[in-house]
C-alpha positions in Angstrom: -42.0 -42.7 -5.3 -38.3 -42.9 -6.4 -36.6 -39.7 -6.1 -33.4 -38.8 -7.5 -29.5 -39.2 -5.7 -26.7 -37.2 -6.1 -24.9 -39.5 -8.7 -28.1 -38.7 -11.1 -28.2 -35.4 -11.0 -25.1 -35.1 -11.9 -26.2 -37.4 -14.6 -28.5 -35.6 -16.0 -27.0 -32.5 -15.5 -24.1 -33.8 -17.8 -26.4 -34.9 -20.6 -28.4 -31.4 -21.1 -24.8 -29.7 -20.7 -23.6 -32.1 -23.5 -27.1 -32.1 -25.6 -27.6 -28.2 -25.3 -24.6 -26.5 -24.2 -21.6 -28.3 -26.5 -21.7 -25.5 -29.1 -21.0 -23.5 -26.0 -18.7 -24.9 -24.1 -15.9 -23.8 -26.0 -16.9 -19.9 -26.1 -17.4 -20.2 -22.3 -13.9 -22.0 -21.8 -13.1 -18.8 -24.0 -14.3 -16.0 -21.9 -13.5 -17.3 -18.8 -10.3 -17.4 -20.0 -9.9 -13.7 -20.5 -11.8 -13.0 -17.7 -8.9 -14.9 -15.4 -6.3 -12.8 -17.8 -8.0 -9.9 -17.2 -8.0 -10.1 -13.2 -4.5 -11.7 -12.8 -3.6 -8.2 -15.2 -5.8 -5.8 -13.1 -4.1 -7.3 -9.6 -0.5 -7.2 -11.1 -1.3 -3.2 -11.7 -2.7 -2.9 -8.0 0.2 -4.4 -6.8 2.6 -2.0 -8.7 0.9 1.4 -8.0 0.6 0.2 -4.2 4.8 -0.5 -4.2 4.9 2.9 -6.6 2.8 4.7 -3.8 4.9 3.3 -0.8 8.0 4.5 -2.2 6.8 8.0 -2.9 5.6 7.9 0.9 9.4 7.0 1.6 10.5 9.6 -0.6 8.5 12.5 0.5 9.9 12.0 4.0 9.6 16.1 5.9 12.7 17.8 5.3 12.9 19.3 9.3 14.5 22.9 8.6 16.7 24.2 11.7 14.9 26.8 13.2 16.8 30.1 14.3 17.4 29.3 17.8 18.8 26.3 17.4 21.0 28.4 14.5 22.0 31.4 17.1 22.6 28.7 19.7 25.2 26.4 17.1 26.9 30.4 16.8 27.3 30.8 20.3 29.2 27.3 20.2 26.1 25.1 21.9 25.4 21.7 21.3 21.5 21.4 19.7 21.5 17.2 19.3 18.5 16.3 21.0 16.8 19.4 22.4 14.4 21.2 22.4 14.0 25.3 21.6 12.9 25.8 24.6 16.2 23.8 26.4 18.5 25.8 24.0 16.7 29.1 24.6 17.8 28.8 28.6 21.3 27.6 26.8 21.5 31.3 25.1 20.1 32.8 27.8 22.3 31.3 30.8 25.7 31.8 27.8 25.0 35.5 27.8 24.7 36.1 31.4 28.2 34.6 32.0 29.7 36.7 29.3 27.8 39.9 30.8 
């Protein structure tokens, strides 16, 4: 019983496409198309609100508001670059037992 290669399939598949589908073709080419425009158009916005959504991250970066010992320690002439409140709280405390 013959049965049917790869080259005849494609054959055949060819002739209904051309026979029934010819009419079509061209509204097919169509849509796919738009459907191509549409996605390039859809990723283009993705990849701008994910750039627009980085920089806001940037932006928004925690303002870090000095707290009031490391103010009372920069007015009793102390140097607050790099420690902590607990650090300048012995600072203040050692200062004032000198003067006292």
């Amino acid at each position: 019983m013959w049965t049917p290669g790869t080259g005849e399939i494609i054959l055949i598949v060819a002739v209904i496409v051309l026979l029934f589908g010819a009419s079509k073709l061209p509204e097919l080419a169509r849509s796919a198309g738009k459907s191509a425009g549409e996605f390039k158009k859809a990723q283009k916005e993705a990849e701008i609100s994910y750039q627009e959504f980085e920089k806001s991250l940037k932006d928004t970066t925690p303002e870090v508001k000095e707290s009031k010992i490391q103010t009372m320690a920069k007015e009793q002439g102390i140097d607050t670059a790099g420690k902590t409140d607990d650090q300048l709280l012995d600072e203040i405390s050692a200062k004032m037992n000198k003067e006292n």
